[in-house]
Residue, then its C-alpha position, 0 to 999 in steps of 0.5 A: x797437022x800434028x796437035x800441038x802438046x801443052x807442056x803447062x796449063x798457063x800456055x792454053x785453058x779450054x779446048x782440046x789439046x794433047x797433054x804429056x801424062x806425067x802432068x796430070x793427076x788423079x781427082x782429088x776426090x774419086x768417085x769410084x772406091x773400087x777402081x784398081x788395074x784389074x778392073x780396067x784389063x780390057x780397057x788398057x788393051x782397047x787403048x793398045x789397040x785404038x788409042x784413046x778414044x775419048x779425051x779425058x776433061x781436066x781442068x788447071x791446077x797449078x802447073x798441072x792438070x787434075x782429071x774431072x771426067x776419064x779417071x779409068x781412062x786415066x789408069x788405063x793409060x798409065x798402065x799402057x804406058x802412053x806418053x801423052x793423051x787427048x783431053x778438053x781442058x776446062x776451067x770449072x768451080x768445084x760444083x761443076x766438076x763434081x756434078x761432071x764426075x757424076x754424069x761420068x760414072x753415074x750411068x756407068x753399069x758398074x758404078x757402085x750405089x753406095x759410091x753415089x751417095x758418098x758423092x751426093x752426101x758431099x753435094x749436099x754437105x761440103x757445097x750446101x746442095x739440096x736434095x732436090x738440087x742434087x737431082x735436078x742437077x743429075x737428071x734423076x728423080x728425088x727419089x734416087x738420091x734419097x734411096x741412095x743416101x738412105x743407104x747411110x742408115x742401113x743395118x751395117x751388115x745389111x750396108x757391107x753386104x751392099x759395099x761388098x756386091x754381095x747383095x744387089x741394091x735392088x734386094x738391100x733397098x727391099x729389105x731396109x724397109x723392115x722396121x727390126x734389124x735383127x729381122x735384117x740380119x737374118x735376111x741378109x745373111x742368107x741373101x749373101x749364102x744363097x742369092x736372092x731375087x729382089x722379087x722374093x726380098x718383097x715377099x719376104x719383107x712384107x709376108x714378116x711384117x703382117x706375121x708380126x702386125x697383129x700381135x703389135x696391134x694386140x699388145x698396142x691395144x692392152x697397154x704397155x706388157x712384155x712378151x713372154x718371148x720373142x715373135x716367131x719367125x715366119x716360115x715357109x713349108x719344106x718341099x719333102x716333109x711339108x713342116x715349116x721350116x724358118x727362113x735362115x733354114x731355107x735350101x734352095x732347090x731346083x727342079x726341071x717343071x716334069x721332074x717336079x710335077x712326078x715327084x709331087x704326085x709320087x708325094x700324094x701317091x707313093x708307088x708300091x714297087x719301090x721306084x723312089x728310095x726311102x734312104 
């Protein structure tokens, strides 16, 4: 038996039916910031291949239809350029459509942090959500949705290195909790020219801020004085020369574990016969 195709949303609201695509319309309010037809490429080719899967939910608007959940469904299917596609029609209040486009994306790998906590700042500021009803809605803990709104009050280099997926949020989040933003910058920066570990993020945070908590407590402790100049930067010591070096100037090196531990023993006892060049 063939699915009947609805040709207007005041003929049938719920369940599933077959829906011409000229008639449905991207959300009002997209989740995703990053969604363009190169992002979708393979799945406009599954969808050649297999059809559409997965109906999309959408609900009644006026004389059409706006999509809920299914929005990269939605491109995909447009740029294949299908006539129609399965979708379960449902009629929801704003809340829990957009409690539904987060269940959608949320778990979704290349969903972006920073689209999360625009939509839960929308939850929490346009439907006068809580924090905590954010969560408990969403199946997460409180902790993930503050992580992610705290993201509204990093650095803005700090925030476009995120934006930019130049920096994980693993290592964004790490270097946040440095209380100086021209500490933050630094980090960032050679985060983005030359990778980083949230691992590493960690101890570069934490080793900075006990480099620097003594003097604080020393000035905290004669009263009110200015510096006579700006804290040092803490470094790590280079591999070559053994001086310190600061952190910005830091050049990622790698090394095969028996190339290491002879070129360390060459540094302690350098051979005679000229084996390892000087220039």
């Amino acid at each position: 038996m063939e699915n009947k195709i609805l040709t207007s949303p005041s003929l049938k609201a719920g369940g599933f039916q077959i829906i011409p695509l000229e008639l449905i319309d991207d959300p009002a309010r997209p989740m995703r910031s990053d969604l363009t037809p190169d992002s979708v490429t393979e799945l406009v080719l599954s969808i050649k291949q297999m059809g559409i899967i997965e109906p999309l939910i959408v609900k009644p608007q006026a004389d059409r239809f706006e999509v809920i959940a299914g929005h990269r469904r939605l491109l995909a299917s447009q740029i294949a350029k299908l006539d129609q596609i399965p979708c379960i029609i449902k009629n929801i209040g704003r809340e829990e459509g957009e409690i539904m486009k987060i269940h959608e994306n949320m778990f979704r790998d290349d969903i972006s942090p920073f689209d999360e906590a625009k939509h839960f700042d929308y939850l929490i500021q346009q439907l006068k959500l809580s924090p905590a009803k954010v969560s408990q809605l969403i199946g997460r803990s409180p902790q993930y949705v503050s992580d992610r709104l705290a993201i509204f009050n990093y650095p803005p280099e700090l925030r476009q290195a995120l934006v930019d997926k130049k920096i994980s949020f693993s290592s964004a989040r790490v270097f946040a909790r440095h209380p100086d933003p021209e500490k933050i910058r630094v980090f960032t920066r050679y985060a983005v020219s030359n990778g980083i570990t949230p691992t590493l993020a960690e101890k570069w945070v934490k080793e900075d801020i006990a480099a620097t908590k003594p003097r604080q407590e020393t000035v905290a402790s004669e009263g009110p004085t200015f510096p006579d100049r700006e804290p040092e930067t803490p470094y790590y010591h280079c591999y070559l020369c053994g001086e310190g070096v600061e952190v910005q100037e830091v050049v990622p090196v790698y090394l095969h574990t028996k190339c290491d531990n002879q070129f360390r023993q060459a540094l302690v006892s350098p051979p005679t016969s000229g084996e390892i060049p000087t220039s």
